[in-house]
N, CA, C and O atoms as CSV, one atom per row, in Angstrom:
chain,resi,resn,atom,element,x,y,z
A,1,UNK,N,N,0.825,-1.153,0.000
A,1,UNK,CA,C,0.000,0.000,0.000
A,1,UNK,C,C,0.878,1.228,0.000
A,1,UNK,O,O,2.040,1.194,0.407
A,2,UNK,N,N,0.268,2.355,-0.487
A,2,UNK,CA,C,0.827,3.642,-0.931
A,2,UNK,C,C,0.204,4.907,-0.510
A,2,UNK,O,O,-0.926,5.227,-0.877
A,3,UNK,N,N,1.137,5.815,0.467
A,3,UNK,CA,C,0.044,6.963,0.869
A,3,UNK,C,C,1.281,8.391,0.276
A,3,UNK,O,O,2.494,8.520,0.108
A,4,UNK,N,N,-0.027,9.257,0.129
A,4,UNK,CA,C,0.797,10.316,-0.918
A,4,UNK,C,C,0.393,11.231,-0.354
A,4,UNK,O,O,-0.693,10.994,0.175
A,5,UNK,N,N,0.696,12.044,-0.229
A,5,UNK,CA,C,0.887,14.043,0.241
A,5,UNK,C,C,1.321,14.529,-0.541
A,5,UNK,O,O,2.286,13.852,-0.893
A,6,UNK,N,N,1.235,15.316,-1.081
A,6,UNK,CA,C,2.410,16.739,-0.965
A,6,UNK,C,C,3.834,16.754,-1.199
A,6,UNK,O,O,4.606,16.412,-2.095
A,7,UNK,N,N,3.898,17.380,0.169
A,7,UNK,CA,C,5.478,16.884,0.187
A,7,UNK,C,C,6.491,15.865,1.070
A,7,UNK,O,O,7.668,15.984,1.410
A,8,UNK,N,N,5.363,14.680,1.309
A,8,UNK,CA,C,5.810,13.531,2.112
A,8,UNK,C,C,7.072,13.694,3.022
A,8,UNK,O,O,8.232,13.288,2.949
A,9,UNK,N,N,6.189,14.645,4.127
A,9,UNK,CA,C,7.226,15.024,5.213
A,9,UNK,C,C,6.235,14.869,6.367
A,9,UNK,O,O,6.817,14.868,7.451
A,10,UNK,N,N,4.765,14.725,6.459
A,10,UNK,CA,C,4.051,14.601,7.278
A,10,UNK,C,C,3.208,13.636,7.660
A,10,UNK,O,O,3.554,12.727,8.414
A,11,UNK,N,N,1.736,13.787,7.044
A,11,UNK,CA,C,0.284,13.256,6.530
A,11,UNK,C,C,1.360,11.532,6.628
A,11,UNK,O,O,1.729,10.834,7.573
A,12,UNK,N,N,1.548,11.432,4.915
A,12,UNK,CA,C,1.818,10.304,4.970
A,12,UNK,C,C,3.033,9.040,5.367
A,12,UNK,O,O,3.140,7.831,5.162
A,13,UNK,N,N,3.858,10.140,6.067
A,13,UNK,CA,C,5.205,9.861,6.900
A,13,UNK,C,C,4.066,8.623,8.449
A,13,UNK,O,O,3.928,7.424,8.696
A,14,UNK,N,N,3.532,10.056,9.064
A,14,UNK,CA,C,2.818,9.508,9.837
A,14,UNK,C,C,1.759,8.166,9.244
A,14,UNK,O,O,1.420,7.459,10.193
A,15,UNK,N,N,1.356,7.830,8.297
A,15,UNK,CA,C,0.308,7.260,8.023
A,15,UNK,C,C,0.906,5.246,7.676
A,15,UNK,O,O,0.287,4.185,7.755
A,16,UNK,N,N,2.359,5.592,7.302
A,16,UNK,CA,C,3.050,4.386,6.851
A,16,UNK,C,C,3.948,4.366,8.059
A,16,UNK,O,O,4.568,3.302,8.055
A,17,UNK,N,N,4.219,5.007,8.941
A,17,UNK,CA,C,4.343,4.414,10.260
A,17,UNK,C,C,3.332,3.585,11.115
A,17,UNK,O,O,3.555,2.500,11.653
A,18,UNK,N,N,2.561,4.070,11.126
A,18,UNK,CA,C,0.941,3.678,11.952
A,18,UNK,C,C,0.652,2.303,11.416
A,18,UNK,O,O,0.526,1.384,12.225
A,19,UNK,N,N,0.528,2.065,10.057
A,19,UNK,CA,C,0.150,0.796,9.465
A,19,UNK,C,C,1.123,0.063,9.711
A,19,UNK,O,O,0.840,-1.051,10.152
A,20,UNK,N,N,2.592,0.404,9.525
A,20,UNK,CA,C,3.615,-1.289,9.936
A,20,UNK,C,C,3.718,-1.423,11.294
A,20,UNK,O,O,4.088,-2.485,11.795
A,21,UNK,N,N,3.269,0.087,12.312
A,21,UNK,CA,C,3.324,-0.475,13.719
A,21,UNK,C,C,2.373,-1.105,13.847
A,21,UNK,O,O,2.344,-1.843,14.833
A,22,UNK,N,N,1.500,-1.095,13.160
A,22,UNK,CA,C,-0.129,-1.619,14.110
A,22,UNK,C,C,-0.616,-2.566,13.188
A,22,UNK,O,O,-1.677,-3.019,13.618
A,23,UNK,N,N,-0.359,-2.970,12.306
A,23,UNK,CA,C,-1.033,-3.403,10.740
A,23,UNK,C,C,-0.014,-4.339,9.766
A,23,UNK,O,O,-0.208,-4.940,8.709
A,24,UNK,N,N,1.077,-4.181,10.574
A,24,UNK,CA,C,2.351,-5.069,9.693
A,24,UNK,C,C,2.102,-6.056,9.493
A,24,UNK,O,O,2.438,-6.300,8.334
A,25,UNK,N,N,1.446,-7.312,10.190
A,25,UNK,CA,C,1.258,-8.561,9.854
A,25,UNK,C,C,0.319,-8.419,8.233
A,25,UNK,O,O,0.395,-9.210,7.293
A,26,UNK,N,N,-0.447,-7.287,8.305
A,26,UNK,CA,C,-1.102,-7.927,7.269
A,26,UNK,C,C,-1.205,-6.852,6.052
A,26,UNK,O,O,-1.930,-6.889,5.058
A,27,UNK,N,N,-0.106,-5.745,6.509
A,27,UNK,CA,C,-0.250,-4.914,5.689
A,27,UNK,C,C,1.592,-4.365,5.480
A,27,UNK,O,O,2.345,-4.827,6.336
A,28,UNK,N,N,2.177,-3.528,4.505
A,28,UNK,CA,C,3.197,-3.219,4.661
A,28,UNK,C,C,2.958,-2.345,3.655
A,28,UNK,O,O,2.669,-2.670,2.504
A,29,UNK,N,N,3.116,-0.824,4.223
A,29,UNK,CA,C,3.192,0.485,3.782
A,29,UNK,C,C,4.608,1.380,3.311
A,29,UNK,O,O,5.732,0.981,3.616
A,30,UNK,N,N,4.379,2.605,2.551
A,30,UNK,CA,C,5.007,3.174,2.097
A,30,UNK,C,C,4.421,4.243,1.559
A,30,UNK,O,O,3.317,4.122,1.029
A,31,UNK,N,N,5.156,5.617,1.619
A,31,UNK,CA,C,4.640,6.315,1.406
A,31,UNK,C,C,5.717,7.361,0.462
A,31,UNK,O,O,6.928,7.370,0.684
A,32,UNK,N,N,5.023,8.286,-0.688
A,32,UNK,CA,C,5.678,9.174,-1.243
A,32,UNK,C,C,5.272,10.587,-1.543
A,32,UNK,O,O,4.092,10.765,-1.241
A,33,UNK,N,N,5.700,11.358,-1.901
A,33,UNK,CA,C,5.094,13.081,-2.232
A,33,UNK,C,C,4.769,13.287,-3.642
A,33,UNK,O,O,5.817,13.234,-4.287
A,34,UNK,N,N,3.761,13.500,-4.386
A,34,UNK,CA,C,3.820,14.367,-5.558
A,34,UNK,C,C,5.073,15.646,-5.809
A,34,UNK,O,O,5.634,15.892,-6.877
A,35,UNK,N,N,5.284,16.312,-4.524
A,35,UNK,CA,C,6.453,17.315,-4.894
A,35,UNK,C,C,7.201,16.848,-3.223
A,35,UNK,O,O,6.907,17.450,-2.191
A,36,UNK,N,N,8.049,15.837,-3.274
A,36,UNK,CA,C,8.714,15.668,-1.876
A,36,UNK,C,C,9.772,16.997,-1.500
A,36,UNK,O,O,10.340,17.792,-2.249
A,37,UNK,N,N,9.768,16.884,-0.229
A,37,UNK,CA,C,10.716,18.111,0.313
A,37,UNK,C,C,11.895,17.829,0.850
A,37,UNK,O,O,12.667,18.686,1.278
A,38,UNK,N,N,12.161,16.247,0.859
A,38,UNK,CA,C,13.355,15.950,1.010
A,38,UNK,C,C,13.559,15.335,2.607
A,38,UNK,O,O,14.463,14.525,2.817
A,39,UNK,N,N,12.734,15.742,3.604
A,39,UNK,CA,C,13.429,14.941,5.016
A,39,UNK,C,C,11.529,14.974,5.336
A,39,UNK,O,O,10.622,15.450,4.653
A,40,UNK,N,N,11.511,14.162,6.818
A,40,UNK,CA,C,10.341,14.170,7.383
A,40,UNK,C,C,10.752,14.961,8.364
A,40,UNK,O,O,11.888,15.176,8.788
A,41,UNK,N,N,9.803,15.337,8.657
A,41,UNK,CA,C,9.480,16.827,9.724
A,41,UNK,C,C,9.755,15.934,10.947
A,41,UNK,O,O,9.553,14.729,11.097
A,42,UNK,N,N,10.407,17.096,11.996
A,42,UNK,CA,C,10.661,16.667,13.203
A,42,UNK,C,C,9.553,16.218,13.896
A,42,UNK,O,O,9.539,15.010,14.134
A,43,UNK,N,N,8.644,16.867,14.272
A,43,UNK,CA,C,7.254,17.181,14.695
A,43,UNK,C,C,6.727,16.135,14.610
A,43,UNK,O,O,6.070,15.743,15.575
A,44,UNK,N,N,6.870,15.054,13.032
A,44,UNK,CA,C,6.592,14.332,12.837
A,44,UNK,C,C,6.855,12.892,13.357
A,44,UNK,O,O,6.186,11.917,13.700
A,45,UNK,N,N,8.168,13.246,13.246
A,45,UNK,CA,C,8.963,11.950,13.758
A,45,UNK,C,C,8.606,11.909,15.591
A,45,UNK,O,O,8.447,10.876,16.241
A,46,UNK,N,N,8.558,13.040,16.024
A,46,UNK,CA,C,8.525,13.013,17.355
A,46,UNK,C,C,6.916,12.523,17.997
A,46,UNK,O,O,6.662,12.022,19.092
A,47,UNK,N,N,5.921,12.905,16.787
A,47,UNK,CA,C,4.862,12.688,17.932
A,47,UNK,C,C,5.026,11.021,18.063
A,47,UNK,O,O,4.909,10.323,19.069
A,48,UNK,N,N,5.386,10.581,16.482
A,48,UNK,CA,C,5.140,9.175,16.090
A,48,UNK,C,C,6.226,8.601,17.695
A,48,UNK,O,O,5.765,7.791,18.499
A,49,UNK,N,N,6.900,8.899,17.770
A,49,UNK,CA,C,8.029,8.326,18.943
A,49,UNK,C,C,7.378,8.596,20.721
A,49,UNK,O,O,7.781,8.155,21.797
A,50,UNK,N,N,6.206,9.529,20.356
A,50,UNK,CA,C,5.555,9.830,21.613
A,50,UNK,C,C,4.677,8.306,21.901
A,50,UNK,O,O,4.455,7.642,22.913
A,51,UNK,N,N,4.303,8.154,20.349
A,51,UNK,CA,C,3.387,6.956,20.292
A,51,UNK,C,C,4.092,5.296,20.524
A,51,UNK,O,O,3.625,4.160,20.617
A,52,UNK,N,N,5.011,5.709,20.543
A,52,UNK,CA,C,6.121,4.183,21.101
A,52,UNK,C,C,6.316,3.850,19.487
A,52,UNK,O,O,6.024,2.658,19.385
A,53,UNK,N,N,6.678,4.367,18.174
A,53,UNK,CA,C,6.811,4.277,16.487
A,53,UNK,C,C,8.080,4.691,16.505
A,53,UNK,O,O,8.258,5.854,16.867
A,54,UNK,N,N,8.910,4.119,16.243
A,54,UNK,CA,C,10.050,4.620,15.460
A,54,UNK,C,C,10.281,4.364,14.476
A,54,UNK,O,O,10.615,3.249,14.076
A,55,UNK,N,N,10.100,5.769,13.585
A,55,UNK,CA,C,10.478,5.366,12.259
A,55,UNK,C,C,11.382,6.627,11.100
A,55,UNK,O,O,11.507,7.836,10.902
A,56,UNK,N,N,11.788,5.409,10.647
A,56,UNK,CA,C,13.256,5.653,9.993
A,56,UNK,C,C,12.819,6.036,8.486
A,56,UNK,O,O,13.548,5.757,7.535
A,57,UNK,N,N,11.568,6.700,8.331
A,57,UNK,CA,C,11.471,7.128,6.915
A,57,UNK,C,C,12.272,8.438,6.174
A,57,UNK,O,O,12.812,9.344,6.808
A,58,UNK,N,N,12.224,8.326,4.585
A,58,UNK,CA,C,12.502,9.550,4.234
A,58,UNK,C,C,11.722,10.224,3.609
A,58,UNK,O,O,10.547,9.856,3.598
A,59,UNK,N,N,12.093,11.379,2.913
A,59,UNK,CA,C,10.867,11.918,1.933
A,59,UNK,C,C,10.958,11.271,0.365
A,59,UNK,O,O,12.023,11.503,-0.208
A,60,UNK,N,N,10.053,10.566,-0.308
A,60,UNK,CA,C,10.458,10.217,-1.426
A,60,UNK,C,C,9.689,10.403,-2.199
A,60,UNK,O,O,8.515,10.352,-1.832
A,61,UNK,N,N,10.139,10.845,-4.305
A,61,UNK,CA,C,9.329,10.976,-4.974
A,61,UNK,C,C,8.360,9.899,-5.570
A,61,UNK,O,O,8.639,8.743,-5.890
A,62,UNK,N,N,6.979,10.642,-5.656
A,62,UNK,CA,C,6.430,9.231,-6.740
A,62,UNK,C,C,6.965,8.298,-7.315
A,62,UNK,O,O,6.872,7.072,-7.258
A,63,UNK,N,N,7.753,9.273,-8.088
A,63,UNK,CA,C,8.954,8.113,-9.766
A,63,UNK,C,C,9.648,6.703,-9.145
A,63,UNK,O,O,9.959,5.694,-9.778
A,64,UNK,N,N,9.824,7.030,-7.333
A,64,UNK,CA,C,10.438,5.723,-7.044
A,64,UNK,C,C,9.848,4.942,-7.007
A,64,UNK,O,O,10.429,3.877,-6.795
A,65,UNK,N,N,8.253,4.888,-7.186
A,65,UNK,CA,C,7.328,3.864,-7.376
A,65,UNK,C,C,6.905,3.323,-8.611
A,65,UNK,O,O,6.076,2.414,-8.663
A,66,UNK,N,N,7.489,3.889,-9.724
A,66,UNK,CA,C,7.324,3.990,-11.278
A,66,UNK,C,C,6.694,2.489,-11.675
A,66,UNK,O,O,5.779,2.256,-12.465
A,67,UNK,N,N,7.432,1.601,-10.921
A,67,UNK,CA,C,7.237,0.163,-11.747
A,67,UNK,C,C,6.271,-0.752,-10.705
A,67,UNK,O,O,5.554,-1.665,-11.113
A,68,UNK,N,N,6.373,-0.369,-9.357
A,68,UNK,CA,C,5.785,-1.416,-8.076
A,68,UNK,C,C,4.123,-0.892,-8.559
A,68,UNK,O,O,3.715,0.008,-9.293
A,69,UNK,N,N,3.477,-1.913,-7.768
A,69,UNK,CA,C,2.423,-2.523,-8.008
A,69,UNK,C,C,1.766,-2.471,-6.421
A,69,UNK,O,O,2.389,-2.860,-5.433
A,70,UNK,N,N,0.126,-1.806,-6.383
A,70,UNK,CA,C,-0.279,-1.387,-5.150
A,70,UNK,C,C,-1.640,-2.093,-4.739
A,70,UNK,O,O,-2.702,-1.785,-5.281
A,71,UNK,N,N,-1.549,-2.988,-3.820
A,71,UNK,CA,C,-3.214,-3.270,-3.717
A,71,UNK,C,C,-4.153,-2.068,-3.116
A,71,UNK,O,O,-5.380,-2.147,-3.071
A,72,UNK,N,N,-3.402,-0.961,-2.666
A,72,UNK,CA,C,-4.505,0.491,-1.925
A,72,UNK,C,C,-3.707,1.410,-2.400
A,72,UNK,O,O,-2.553,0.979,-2.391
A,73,UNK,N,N,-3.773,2.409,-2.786
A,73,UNK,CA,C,-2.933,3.702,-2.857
A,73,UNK,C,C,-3.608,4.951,-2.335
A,73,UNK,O,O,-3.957,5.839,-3.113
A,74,UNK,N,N,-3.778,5.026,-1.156
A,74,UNK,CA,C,-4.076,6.444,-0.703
A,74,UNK,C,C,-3.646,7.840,-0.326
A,74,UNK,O,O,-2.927,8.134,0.629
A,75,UNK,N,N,-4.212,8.702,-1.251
A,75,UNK,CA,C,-4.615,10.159,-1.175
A,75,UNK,C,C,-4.445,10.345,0.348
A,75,UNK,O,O,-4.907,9.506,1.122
A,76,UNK,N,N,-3.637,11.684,0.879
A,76,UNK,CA,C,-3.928,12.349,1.829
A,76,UNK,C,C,-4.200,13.646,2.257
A,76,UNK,O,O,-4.059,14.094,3.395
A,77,UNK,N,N,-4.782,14.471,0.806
A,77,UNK,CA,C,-4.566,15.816,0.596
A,77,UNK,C,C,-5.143,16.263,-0.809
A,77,UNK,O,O,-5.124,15.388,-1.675
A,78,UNK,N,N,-5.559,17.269,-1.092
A,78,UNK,CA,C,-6.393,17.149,-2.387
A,78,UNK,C,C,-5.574,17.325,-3.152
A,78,UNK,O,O,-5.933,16.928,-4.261
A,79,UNK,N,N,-4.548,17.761,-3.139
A,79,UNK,CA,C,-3.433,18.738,-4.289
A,79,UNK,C,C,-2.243,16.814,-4.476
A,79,UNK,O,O,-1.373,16.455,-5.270
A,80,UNK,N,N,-2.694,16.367,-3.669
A,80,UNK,CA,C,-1.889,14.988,-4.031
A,80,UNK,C,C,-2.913,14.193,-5.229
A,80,UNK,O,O,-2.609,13.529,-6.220
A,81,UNK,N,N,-4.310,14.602,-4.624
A,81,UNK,CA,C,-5.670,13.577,-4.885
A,81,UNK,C,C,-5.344,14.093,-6.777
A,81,UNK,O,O,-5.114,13.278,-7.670
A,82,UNK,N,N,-5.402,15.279,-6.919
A,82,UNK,CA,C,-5.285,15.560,-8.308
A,82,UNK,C,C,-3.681,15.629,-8.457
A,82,UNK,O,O,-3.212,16.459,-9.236
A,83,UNK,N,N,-3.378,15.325,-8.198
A,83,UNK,CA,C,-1.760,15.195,-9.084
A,83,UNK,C,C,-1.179,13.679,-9.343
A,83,UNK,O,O,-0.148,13.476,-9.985
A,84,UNK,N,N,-1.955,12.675,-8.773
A,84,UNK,CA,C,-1.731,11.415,-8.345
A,84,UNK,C,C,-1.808,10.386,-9.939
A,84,UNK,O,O,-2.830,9.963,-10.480
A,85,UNK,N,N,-0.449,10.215,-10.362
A,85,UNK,CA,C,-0.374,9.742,-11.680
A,85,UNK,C,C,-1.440,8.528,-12.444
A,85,UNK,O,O,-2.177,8.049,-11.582
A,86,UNK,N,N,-1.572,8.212,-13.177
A,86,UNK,CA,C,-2.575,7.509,-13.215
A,86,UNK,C,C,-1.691,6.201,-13.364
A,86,UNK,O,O,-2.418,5.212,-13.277
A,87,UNK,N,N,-0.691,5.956,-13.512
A,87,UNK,CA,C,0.045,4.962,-13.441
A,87,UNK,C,C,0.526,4.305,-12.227
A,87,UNK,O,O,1.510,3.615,-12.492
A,88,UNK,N,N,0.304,4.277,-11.398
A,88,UNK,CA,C,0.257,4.087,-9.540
A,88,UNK,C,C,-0.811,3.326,-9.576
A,88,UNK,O,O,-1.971,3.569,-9.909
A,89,UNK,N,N,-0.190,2.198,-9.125
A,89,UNK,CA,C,-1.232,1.052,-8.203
A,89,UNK,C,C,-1.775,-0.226,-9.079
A,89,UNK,O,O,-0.873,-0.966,-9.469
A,90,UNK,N,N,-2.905,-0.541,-9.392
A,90,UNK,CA,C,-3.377,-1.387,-10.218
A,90,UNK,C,C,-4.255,-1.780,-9.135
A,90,UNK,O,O,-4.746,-2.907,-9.195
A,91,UNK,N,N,-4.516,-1.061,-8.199
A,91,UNK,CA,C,-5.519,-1.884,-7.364
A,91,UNK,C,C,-6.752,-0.718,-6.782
A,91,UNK,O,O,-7.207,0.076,-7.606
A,92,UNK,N,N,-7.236,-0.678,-5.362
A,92,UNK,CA,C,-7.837,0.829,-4.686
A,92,UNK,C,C,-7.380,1.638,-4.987
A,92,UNK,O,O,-6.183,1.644,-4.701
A,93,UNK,N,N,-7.835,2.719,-5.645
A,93,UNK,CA,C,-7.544,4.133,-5.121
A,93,UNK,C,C,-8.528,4.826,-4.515
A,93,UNK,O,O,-9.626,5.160,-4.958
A,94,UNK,N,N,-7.797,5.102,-2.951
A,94,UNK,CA,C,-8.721,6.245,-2.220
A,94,UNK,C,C,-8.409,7.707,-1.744
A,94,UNK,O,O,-7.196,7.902,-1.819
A,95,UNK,N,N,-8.989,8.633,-1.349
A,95,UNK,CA,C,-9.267,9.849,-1.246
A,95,UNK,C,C,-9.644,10.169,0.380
A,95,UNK,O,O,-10.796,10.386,0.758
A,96,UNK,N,N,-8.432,10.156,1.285
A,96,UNK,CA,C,-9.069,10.732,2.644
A,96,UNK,C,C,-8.083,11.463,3.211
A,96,UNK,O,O,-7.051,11.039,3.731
A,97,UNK,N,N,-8.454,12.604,3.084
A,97,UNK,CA,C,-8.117,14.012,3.169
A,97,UNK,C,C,-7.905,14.469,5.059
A,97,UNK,O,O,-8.775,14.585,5.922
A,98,UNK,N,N,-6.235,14.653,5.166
A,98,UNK,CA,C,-5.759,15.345,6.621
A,98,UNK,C,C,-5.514,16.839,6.322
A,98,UNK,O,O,-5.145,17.235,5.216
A,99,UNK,N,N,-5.809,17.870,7.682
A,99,UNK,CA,C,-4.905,19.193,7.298
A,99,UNK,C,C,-3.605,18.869,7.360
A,99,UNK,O,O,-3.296,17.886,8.033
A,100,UNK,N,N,-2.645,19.582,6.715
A,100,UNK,CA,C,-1.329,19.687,6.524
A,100,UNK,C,C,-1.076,20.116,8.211
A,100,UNK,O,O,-1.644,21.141,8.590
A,101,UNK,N,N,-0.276,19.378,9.163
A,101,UNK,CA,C,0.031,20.038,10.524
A,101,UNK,C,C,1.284,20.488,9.694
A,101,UNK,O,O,1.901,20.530,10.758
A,102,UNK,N,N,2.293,20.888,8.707
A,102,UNK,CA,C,2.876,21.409,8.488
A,102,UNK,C,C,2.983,23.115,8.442
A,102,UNK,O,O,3.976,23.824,8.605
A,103,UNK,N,N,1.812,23.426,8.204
A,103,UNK,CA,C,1.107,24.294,8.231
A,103,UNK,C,C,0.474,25.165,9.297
A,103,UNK,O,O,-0.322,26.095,9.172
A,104,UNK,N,N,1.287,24.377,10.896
A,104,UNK,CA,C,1.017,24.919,12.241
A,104,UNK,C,C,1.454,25.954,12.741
A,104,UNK,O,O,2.668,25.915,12.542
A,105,UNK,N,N,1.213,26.823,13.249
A,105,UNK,CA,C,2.320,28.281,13.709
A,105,UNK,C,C,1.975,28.365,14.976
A,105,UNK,O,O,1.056,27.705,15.462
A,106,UNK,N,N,2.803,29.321,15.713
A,106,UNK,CA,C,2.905,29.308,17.235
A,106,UNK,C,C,4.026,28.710,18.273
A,106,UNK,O,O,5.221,28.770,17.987
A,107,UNK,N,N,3.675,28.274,19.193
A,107,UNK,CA,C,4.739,28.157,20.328
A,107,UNK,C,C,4.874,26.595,19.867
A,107,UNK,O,O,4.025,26.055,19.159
A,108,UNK,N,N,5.886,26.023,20.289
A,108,UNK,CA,C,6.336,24.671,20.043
A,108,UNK,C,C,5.532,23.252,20.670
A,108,UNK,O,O,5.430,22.086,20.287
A,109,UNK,N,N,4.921,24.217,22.108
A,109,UNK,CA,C,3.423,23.204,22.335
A,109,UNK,C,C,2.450,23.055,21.522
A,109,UNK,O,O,1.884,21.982,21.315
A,110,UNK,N,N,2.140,24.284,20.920
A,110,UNK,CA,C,0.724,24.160,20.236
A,110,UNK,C,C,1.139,23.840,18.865
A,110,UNK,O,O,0.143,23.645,18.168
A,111,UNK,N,N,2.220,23.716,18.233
A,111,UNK,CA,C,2.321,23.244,16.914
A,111,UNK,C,C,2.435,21.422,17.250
A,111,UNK,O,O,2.039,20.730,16.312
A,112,UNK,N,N,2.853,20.793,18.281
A,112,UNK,CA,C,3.100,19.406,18.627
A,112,UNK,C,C,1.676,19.108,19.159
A,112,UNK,O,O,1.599,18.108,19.872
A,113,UNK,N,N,0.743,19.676,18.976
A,113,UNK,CA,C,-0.226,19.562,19.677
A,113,UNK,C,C,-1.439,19.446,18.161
A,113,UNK,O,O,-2.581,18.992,18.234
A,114,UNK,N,N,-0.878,19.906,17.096
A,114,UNK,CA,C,-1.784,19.876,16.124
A,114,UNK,C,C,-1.261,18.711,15.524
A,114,UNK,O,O,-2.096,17.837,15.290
A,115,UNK,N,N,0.315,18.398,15.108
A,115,UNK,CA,C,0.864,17.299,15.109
A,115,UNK,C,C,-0.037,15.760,15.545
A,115,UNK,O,O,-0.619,14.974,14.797
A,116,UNK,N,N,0.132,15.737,17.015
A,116,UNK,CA,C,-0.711,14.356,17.783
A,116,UNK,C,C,-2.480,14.726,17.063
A,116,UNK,O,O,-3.088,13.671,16.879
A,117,UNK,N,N,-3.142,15.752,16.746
A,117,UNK,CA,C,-4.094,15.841,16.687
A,117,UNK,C,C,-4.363,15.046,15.424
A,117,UNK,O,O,-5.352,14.325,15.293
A,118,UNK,N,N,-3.448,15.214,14.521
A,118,UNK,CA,C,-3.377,14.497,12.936
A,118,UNK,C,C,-2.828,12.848,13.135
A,118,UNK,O,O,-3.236,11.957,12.390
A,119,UNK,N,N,-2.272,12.706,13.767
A,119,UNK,CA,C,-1.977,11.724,14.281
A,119,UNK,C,C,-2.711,10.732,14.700
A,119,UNK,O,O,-2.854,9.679,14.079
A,120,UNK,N,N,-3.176,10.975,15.677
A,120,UNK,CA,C,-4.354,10.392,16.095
A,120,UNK,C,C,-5.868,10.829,14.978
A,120,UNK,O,O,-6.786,10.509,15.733
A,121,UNK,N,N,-6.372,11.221,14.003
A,121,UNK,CA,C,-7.212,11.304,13.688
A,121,UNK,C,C,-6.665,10.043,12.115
A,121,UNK,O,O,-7.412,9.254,11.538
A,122,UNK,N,N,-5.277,10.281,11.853
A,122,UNK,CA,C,-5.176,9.066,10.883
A,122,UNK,C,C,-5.441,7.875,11.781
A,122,UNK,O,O,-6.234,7.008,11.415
A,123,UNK,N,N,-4.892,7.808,12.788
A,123,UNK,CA,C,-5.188,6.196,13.007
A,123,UNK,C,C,-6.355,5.745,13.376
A,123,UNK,O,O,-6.719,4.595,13.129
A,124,UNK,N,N,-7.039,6.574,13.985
A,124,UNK,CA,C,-8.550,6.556,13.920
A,124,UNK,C,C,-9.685,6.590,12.299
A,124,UNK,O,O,-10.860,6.365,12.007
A,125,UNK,N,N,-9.159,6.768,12.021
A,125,UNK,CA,C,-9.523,7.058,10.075
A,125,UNK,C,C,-8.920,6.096,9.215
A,125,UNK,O,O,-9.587,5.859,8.207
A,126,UNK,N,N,-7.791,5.445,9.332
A,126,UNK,CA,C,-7.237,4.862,8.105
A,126,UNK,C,C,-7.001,3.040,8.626
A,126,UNK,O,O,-7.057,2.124,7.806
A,127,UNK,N,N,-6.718,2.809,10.258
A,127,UNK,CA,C,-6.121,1.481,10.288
A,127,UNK,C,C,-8.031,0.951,10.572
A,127,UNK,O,O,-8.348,-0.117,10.048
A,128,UNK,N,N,-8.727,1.438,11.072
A,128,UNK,CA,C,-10.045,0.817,10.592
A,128,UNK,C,C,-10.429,0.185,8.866
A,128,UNK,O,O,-10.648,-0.917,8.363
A,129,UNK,N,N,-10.356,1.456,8.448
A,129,UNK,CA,C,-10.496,0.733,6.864
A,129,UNK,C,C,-9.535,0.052,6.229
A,129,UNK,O,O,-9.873,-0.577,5.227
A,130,UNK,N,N,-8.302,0.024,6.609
A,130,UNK,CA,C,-7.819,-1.100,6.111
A,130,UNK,C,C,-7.982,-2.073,7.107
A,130,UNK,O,O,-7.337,-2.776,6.329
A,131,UNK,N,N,-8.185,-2.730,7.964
A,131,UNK,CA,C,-8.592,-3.216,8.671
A,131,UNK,C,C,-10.170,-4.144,7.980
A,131,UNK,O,O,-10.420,-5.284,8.373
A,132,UNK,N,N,-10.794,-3.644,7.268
A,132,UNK,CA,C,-11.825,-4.257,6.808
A,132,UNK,C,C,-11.789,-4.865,5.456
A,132,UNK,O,O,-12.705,-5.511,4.947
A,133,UNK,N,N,-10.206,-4.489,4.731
A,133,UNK,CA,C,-9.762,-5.234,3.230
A,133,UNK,C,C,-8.707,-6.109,3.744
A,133,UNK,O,O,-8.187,-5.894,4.839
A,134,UNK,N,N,-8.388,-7.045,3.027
A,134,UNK,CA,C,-7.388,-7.481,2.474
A,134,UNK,C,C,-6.739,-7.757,1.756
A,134,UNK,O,O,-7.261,-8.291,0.778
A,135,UNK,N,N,-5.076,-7.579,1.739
A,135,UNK,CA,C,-3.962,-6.948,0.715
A,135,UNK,C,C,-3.828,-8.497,0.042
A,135,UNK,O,O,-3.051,-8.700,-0.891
């Protein structure tokens, strides 16, 4: 399975952590950016490590997926939802849309605080429905 953002530093950083911590037996994720930015956000990495996740992702483009083959490929953002090649996957494609916590401003609590909020609303949102297919 395949989750796409943006600039795969957040949304779907967090989203292919969540599935091999919680979902690995029956699922094994990965995730890339329509326009990657090159590292995953601290913010990111940290709430996931709040959550007992460590993970060792990077930011990567679509193209590294050019040839692999997807039983789900999910959208996490609309500007991914329409940029999302039509050559990706051969299997689901879905559409479920997070705010960018990249996009947080303020004191370093309240930006880690919108962080866990996305966080917790993917895993509440995404390991259910996959949870009801199988890969």
């Amino acid at each position: 399975m395949l989750f796409i953002c943006t600039g795969n530093t957040c949304r779907s950083q967090i989203a292919e952590a969540l599935v091999n911590a919680h979902l690995g037996e029956a699922w094994q994720a990965f995730s890339a950016g329509s326009r990657p930015e090159g590292a995953v956000n601290p913010f990111a990495l940290r709430v996931l490590a709040e959550a007992g996740i460590t993970h060792h992702g990077r930011s990567k483009s679509l193209d590294e997926f050019r040839q692999a083959q997807f039983d789900v490929v999910i959208t996490l953002c609309d500007s991914a939802a329409t940029e999302c090649p039509a050559w990706l996957g051969g299997g689901q494609r879905v559409h479920v849309p997070f705010p960018d916590p990249a996009m947080a401003r303020g004191a370093e609590a309240e930006v880690a605080a919108v962080y866990r909020a996305v966080r917790d609303d993917i895993a509440r949102r995404i390991l259910p429905l996959l949870q009801q297919w199988q890969p």
